[in-house]
N, CA, C and O atoms as a Maestro MAE file, in Angstrom:
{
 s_m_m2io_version
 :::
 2.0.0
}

f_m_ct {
 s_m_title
 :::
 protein
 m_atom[292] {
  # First column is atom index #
  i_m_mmod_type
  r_m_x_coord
  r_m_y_coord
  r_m_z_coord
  i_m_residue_number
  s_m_chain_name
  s_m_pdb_residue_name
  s_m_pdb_atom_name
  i_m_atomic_number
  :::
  1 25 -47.464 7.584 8.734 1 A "UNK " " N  " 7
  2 3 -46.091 7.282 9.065 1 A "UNK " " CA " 6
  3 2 -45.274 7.002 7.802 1 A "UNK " " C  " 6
  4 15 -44.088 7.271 7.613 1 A "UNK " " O  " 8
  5 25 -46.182 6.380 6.936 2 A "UNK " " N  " 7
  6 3 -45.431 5.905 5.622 2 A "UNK " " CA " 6
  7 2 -44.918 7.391 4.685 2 A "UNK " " C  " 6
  8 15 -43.758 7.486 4.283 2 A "UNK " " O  " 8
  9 25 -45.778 8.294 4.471 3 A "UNK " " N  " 7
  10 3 -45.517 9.730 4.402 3 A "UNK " " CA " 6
  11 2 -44.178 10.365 4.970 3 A "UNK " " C  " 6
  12 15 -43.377 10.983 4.269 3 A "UNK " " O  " 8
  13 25 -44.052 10.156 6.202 4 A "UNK " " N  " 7
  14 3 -43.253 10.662 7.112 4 A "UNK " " CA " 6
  15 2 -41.472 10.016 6.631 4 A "UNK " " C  " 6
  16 15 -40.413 10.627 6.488 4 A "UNK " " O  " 8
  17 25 -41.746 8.874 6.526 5 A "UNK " " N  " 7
  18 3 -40.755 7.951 6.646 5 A "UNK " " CA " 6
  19 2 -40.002 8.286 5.346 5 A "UNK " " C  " 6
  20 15 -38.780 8.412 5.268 5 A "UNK " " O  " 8
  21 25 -40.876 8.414 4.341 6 A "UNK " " N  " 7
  22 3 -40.948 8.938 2.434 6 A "UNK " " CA " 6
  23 2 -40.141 10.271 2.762 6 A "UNK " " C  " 6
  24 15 -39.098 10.340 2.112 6 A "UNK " " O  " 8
  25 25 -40.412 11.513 3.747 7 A "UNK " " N  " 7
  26 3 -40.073 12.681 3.390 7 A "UNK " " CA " 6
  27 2 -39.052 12.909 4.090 7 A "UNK " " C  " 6
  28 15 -38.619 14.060 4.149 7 A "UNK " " O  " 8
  29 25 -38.410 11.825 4.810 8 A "UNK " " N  " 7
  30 3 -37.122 11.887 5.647 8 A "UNK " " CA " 6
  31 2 -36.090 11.359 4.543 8 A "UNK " " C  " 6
  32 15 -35.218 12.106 4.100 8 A "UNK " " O  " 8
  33 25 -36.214 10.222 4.183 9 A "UNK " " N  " 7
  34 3 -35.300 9.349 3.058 9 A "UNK " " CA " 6
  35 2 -35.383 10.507 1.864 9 A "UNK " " C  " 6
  36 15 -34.288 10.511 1.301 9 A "UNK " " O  " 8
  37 25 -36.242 11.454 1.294 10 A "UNK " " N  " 7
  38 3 -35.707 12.338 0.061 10 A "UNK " " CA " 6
  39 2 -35.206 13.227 0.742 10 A "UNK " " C  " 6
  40 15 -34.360 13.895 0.148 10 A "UNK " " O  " 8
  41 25 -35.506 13.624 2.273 11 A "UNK " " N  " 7
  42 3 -34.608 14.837 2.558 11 A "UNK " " CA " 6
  43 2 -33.169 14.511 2.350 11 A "UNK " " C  " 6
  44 15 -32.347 15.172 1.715 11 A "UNK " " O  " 8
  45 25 -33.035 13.640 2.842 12 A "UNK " " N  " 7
  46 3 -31.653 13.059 3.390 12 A "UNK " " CA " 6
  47 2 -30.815 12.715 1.762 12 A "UNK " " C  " 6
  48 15 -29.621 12.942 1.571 12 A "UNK " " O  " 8
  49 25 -31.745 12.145 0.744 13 A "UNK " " N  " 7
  50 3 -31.130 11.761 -0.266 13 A "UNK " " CA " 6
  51 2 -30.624 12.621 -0.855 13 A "UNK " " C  " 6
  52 15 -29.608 12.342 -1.493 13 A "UNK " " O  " 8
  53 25 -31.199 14.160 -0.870 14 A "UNK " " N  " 7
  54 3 -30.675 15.312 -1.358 14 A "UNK " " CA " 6
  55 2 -29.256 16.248 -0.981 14 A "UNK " " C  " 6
  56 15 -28.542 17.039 -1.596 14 A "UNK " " O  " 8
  57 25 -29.299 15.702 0.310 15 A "UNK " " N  " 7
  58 3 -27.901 16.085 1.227 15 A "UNK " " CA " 6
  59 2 -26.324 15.205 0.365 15 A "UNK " " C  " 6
  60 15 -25.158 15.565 0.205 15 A "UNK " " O  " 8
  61 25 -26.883 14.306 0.098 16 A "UNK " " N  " 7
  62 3 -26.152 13.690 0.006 16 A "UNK " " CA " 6
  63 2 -24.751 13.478 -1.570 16 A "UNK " " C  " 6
  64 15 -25.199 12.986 -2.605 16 A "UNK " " O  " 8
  65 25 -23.526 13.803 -1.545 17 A "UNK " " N  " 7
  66 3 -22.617 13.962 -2.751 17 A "UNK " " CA " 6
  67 2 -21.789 13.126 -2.511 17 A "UNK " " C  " 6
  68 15 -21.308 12.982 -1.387 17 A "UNK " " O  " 8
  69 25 -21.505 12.491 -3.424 18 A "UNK " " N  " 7
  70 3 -20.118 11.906 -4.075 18 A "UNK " " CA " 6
  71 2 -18.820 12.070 -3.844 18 A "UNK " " C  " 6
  72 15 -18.342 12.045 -4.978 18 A "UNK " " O  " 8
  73 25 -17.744 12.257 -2.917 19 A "UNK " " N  " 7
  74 3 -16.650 12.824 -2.828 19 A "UNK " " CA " 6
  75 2 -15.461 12.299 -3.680 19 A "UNK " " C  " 6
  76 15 -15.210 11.106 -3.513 19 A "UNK " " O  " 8
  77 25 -14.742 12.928 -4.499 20 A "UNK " " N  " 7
  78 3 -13.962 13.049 -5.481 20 A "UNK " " CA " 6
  79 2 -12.512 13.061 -4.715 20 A "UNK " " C  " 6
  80 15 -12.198 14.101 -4.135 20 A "UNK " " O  " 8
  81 25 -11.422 11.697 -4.689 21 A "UNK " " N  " 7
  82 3 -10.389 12.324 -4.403 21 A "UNK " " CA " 6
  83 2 -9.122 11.429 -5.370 21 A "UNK " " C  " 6
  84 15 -9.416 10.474 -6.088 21 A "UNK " " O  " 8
  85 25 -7.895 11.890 -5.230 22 A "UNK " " N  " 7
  86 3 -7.204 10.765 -6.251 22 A "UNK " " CA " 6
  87 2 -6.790 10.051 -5.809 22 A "UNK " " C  " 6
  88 15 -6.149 9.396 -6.631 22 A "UNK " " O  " 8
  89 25 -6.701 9.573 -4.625 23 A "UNK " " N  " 7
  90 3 -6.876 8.187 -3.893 23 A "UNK " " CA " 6
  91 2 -7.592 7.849 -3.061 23 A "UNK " " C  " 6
  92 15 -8.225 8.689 -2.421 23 A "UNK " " O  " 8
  93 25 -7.695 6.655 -2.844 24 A "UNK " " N  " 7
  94 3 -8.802 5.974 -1.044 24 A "UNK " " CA " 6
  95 2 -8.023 4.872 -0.695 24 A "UNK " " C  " 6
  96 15 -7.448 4.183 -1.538 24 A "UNK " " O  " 8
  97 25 -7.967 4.628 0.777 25 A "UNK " " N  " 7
  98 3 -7.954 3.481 0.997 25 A "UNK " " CA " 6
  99 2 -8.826 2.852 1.950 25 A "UNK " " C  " 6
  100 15 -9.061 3.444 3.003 25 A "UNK " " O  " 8
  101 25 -9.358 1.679 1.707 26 A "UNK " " N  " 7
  102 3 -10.642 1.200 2.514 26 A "UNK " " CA " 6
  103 2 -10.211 -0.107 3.286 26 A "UNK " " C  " 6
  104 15 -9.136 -0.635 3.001 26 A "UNK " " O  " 8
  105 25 -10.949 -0.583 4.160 27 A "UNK " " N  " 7
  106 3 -10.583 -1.856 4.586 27 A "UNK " " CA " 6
  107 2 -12.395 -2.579 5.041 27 A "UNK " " C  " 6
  108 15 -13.385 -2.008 5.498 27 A "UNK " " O  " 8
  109 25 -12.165 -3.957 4.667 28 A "UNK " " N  " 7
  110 3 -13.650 -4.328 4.660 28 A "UNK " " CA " 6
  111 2 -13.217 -5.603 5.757 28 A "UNK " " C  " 6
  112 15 -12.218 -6.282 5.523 28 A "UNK " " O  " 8
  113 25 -13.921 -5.807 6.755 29 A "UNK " " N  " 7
  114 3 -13.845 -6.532 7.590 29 A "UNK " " CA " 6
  115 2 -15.312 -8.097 7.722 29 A "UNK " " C  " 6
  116 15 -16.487 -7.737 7.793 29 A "UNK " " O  " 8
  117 25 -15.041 -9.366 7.730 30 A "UNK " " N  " 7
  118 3 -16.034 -10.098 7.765 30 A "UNK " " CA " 6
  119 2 -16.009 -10.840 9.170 30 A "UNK " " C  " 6
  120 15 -15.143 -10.763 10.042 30 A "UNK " " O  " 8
  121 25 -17.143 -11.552 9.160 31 A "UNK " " N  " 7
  122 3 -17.126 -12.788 10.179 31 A "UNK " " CA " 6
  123 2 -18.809 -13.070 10.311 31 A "UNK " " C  " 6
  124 15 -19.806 -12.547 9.814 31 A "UNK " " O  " 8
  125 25 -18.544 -14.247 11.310 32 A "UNK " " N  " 7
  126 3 -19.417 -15.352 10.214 32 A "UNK " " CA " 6
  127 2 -18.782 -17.133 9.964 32 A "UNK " " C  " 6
  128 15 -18.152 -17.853 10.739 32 A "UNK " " O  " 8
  129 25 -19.259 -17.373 8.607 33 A "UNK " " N  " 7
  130 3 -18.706 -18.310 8.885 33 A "UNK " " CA " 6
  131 2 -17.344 -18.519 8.043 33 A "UNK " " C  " 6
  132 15 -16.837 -19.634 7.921 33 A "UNK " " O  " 8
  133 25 -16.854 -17.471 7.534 34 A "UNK " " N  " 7
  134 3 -15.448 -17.422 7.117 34 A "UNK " " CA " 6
  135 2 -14.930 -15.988 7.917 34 A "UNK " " C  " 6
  136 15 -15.749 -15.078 7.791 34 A "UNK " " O  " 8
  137 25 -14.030 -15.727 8.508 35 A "UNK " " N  " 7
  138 3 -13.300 -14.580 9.289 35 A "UNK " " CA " 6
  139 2 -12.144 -14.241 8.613 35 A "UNK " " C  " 6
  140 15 -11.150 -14.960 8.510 35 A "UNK " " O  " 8
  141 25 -12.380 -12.450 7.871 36 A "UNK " " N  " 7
  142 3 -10.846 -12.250 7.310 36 A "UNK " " CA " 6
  143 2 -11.117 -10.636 6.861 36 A "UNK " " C  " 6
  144 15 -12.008 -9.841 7.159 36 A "UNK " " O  " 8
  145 25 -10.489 -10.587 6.410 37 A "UNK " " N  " 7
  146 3 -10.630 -9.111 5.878 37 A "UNK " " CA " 6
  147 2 -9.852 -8.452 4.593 37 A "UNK " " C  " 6
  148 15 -8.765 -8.919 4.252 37 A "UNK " " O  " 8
  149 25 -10.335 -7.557 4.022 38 A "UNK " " N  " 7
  150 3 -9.637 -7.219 2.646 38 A "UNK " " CA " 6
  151 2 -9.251 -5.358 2.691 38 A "UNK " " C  " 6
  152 15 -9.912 -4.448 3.191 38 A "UNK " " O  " 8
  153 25 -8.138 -5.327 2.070 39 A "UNK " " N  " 7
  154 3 -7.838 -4.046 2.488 39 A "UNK " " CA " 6
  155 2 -7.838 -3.307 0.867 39 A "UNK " " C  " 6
  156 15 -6.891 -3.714 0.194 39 A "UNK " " O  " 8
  157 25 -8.618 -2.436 0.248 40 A "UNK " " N  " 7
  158 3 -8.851 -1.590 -1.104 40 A "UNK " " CA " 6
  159 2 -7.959 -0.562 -1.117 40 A "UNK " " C  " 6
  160 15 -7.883 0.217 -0.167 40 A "UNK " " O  " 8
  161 25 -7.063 -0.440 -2.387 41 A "UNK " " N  " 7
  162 3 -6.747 1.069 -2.463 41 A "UNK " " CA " 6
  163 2 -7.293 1.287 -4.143 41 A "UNK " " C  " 6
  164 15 -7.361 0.460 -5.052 41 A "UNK " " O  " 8
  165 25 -7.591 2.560 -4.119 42 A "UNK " " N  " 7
  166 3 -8.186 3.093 -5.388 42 A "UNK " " CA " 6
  167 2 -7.274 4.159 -5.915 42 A "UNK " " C  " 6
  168 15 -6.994 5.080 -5.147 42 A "UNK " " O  " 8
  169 25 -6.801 4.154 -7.063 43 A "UNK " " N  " 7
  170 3 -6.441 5.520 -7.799 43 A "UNK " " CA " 6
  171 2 -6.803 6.205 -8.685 43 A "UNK " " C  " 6
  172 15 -6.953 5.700 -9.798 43 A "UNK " " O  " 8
  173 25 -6.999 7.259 -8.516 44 A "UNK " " N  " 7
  174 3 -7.493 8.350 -9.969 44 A "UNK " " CA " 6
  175 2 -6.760 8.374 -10.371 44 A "UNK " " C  " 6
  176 15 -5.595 8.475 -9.988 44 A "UNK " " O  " 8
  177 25 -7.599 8.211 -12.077 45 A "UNK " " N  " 7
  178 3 -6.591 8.393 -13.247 45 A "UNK " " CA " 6
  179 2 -7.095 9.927 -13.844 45 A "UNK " " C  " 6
  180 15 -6.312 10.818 -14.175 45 A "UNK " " O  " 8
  181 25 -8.239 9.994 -13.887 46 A "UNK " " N  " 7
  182 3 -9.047 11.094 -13.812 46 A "UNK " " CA " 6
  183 2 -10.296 11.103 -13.129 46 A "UNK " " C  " 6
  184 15 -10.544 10.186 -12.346 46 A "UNK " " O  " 8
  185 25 -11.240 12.160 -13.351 47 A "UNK " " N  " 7
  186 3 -12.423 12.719 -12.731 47 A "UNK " " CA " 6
  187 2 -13.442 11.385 -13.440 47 A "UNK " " C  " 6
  188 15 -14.648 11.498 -13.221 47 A "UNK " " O  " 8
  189 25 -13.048 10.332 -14.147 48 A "UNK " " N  " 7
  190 3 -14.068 9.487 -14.609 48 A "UNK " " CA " 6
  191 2 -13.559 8.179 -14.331 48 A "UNK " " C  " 6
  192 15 -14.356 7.329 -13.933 48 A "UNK " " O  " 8
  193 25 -12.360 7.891 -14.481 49 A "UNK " " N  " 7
  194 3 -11.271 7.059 -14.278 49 A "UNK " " CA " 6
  195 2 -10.692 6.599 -12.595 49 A "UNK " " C  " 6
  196 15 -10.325 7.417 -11.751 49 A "UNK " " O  " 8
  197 25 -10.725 5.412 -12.451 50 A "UNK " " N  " 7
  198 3 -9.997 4.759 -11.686 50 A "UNK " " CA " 6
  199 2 -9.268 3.013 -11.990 50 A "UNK " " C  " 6
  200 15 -9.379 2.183 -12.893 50 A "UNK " " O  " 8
  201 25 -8.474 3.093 -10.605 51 A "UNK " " N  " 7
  202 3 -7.873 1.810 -10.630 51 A "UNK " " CA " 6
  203 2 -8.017 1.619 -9.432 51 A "UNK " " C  " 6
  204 15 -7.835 2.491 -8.582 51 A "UNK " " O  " 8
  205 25 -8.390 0.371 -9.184 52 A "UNK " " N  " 7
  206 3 -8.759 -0.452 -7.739 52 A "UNK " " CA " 6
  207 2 -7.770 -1.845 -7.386 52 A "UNK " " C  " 6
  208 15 -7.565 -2.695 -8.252 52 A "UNK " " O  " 8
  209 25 -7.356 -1.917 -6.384 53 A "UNK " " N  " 7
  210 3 -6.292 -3.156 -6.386 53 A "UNK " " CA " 6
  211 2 -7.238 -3.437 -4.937 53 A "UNK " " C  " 6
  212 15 -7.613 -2.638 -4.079 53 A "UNK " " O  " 8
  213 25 -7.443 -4.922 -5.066 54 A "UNK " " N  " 7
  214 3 -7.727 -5.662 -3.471 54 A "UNK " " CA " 6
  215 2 -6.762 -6.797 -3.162 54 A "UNK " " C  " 6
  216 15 -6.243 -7.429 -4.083 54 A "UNK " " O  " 8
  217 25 -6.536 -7.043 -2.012 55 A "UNK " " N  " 7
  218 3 -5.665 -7.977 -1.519 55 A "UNK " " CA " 6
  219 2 -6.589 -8.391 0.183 55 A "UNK " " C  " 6
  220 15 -6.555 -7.659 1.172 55 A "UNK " " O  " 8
  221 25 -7.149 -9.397 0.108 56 A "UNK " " N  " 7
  222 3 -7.989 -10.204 1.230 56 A "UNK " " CA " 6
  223 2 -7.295 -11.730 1.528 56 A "UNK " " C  " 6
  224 15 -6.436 -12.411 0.967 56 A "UNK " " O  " 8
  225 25 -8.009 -11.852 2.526 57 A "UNK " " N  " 7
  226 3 -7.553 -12.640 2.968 57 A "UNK " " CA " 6
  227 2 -8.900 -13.202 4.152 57 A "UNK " " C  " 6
  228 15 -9.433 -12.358 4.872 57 A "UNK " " O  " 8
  229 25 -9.404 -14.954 4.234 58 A "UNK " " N  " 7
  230 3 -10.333 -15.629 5.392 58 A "UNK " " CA " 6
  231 2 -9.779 -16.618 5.216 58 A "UNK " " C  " 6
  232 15 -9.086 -17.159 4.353 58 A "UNK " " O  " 8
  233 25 -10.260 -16.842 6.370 59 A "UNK " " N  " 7
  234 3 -9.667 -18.330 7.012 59 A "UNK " " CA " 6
  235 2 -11.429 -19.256 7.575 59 A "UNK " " C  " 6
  236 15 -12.263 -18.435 7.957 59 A "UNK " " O  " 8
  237 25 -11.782 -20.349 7.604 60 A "UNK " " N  " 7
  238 3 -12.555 -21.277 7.699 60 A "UNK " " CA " 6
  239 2 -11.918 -22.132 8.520 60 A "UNK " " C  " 6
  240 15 -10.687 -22.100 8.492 60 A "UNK " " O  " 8
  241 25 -12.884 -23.497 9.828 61 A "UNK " " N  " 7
  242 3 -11.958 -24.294 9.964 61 A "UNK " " CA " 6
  243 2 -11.609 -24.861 9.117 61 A "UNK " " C  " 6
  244 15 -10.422 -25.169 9.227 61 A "UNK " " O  " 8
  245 25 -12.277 -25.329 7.870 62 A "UNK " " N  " 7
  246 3 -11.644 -26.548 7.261 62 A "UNK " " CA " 6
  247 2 -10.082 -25.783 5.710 62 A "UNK " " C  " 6
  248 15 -9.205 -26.333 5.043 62 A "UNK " " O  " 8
  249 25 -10.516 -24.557 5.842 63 A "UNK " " N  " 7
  250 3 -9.868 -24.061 4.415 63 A "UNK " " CA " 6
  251 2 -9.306 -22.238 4.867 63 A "UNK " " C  " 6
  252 15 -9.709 -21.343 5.610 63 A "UNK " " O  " 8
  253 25 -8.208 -22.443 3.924 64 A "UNK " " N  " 7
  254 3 -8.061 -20.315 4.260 64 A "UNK " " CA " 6
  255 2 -8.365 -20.352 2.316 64 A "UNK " " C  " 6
  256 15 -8.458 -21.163 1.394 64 A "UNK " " O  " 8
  257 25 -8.419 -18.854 2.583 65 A "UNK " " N  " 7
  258 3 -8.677 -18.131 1.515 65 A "UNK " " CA " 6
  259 2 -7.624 -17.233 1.034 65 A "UNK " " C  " 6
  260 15 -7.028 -16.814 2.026 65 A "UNK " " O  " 8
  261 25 -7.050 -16.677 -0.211 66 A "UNK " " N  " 7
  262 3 -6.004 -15.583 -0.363 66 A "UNK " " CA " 6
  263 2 -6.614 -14.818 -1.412 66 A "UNK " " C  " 6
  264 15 -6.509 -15.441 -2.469 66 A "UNK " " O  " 8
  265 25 -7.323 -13.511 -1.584 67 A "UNK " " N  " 7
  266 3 -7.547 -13.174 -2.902 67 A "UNK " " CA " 6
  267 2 -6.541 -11.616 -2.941 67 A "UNK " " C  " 6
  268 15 -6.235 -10.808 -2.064 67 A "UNK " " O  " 8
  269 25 -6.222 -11.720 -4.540 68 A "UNK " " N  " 7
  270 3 -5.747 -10.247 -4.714 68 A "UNK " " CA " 6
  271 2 -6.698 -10.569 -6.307 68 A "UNK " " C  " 6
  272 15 -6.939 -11.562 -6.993 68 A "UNK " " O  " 8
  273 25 -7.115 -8.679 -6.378 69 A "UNK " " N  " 7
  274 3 -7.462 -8.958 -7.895 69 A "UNK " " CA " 6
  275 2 -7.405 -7.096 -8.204 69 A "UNK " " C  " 6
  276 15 -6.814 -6.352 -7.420 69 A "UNK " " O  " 8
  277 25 -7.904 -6.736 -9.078 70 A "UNK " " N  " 7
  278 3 -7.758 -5.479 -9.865 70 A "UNK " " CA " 6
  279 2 -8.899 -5.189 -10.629 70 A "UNK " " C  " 6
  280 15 -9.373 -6.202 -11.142 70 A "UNK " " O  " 8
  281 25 -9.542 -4.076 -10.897 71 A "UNK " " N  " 7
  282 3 -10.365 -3.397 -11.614 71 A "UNK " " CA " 6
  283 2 -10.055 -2.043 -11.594 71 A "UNK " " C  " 6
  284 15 -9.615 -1.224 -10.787 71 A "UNK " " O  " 8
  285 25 -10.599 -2.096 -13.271 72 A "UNK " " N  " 7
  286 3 -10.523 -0.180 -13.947 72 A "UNK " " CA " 6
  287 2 -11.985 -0.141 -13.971 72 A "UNK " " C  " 6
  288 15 -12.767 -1.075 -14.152 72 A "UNK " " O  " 8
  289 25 -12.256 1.283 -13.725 73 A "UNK " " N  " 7
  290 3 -13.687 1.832 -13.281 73 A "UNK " " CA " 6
  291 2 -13.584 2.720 -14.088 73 A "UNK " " C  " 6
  292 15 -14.485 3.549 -14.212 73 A "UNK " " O  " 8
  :::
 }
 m_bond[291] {
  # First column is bond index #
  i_m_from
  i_m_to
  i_m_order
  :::
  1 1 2 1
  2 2 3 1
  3 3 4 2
  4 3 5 1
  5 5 6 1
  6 6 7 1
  7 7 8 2
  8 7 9 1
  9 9 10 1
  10 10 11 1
  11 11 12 2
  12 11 13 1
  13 13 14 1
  14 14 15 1
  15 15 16 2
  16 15 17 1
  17 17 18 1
  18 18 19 1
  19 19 20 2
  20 19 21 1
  21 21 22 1
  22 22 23 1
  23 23 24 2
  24 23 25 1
  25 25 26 1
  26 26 27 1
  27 27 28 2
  28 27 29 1
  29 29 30 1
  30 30 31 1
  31 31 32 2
  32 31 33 1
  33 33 34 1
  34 34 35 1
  35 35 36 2
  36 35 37 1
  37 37 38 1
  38 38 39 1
  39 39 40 2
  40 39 41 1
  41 41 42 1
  42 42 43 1
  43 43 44 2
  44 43 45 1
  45 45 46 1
  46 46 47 1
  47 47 48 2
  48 47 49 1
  49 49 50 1
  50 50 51 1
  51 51 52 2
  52 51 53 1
  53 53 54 1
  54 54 55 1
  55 55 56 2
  56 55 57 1
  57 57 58 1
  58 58 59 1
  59 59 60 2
  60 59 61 1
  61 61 62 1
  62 62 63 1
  63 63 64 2
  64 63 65 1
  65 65 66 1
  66 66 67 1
  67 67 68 2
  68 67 69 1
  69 69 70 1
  70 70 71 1
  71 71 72 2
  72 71 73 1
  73 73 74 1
  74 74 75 1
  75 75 76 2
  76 75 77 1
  77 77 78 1
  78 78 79 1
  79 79 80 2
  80 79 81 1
  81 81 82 1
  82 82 83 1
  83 83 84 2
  84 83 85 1
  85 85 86 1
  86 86 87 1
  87 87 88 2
  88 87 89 1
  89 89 90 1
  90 90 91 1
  91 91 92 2
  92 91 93 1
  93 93 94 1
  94 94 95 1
  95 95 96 2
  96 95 97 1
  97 97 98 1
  98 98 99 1
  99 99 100 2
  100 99 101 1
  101 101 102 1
  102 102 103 1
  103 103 104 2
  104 103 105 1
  105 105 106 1
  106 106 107 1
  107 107 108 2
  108 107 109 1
  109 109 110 1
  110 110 111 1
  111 111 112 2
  112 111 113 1
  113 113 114 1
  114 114 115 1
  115 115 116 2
  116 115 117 1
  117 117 118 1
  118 118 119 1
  119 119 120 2
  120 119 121 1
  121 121 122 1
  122 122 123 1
  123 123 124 2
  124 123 125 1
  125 125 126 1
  126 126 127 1
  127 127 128 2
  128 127 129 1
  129 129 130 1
  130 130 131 1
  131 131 132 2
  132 131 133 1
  133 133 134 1
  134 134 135 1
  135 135 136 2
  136 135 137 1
  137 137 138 1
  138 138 139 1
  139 139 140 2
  140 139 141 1
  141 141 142 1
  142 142 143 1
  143 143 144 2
  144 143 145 1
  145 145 146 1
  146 146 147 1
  147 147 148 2
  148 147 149 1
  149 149 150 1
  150 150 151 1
  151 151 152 2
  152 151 153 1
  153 153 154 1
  154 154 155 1
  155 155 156 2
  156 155 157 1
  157 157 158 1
  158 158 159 1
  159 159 160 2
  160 159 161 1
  161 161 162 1
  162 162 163 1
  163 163 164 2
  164 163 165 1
  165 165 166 1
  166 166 167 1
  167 167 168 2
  168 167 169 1
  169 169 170 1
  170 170 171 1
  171 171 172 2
  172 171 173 1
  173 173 174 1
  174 174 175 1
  175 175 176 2
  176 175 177 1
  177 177 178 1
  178 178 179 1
  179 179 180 2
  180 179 181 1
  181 181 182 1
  182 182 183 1
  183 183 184 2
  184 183 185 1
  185 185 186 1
  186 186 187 1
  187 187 188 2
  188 187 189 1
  189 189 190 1
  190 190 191 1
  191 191 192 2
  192 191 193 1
  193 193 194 1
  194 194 195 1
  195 195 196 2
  196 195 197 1
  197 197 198 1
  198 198 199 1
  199 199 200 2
  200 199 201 1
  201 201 202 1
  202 202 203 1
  203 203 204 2
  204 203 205 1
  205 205 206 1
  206 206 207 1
  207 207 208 2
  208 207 209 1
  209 209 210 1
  210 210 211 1
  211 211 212 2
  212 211 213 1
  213 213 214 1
  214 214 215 1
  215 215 216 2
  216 215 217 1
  217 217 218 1
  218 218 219 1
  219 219 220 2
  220 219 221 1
  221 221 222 1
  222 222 223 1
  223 223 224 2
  224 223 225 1
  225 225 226 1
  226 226 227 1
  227 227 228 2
  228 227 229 1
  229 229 230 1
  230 230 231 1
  231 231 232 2
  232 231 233 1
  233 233 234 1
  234 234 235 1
  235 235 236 2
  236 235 237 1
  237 237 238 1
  238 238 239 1
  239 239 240 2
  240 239 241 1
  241 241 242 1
  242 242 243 1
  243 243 244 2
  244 243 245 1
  245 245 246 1
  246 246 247 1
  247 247 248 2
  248 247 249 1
  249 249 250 1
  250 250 251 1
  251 251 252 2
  252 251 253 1
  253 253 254 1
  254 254 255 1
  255 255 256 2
  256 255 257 1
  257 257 258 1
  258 258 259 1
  259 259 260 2
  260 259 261 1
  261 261 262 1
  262 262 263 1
  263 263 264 2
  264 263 265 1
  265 265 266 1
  266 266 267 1
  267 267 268 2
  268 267 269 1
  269 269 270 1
  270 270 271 1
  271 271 272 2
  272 271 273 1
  273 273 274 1
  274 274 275 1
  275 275 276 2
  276 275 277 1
  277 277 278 1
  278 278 279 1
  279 279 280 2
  280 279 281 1
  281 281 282 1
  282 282 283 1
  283 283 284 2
  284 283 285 1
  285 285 286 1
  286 286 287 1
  287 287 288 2
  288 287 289 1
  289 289 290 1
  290 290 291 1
  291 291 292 2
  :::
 }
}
C-alpha cells in the first residue's frame, strides 16, 4: 500500500505547474479561537517579481485585531 500511495503522490506531483499571472486576488478565511479574515492582492512586476499587499482583520471575545502589511517577492 505504501508503494501504491508513493506512485499516486509522484504521479500527481508531475501534473502539477505554477500559474503565472500579473495579478491575484485571494481571500483567507479563519475560525477558531479568533474569527476574521484577510483579503491578498498580488502584482507582477515581472516573471520573477511581485508585490503583495494584505489587509485582515479578527475579532476575539476579549480583543479585535487589524493587520495591513506588504511584501516584495
Amino acid at each position: 500500500m505504501k508503494h501504491f500511495n508513493l506512485f499516486i503522490f509522484l504521479f500527481f506531483t508531475g501534473l502539477v505547474s505554477a500559474q503565472i499571472h500579473p495579478h491575484a486576488i485571494g481571500v483567507r478565511l479563519s475560525a477558531g479561537t479568533e474569527t476574521g479574515g484577510e483579503i491578498s492582492y498580488q502584482h507582477g512586476l515581472s516573471d520573477k517579481n511581485r508585490l503583495e499587499f494584505n489587509v485582515g482583520a479578527a475579532s476575539h471575545r476579549n480583543y479585535s485585531l487589524f493587520n495591513v502589511s506588504g511584501t516584495y517577492q
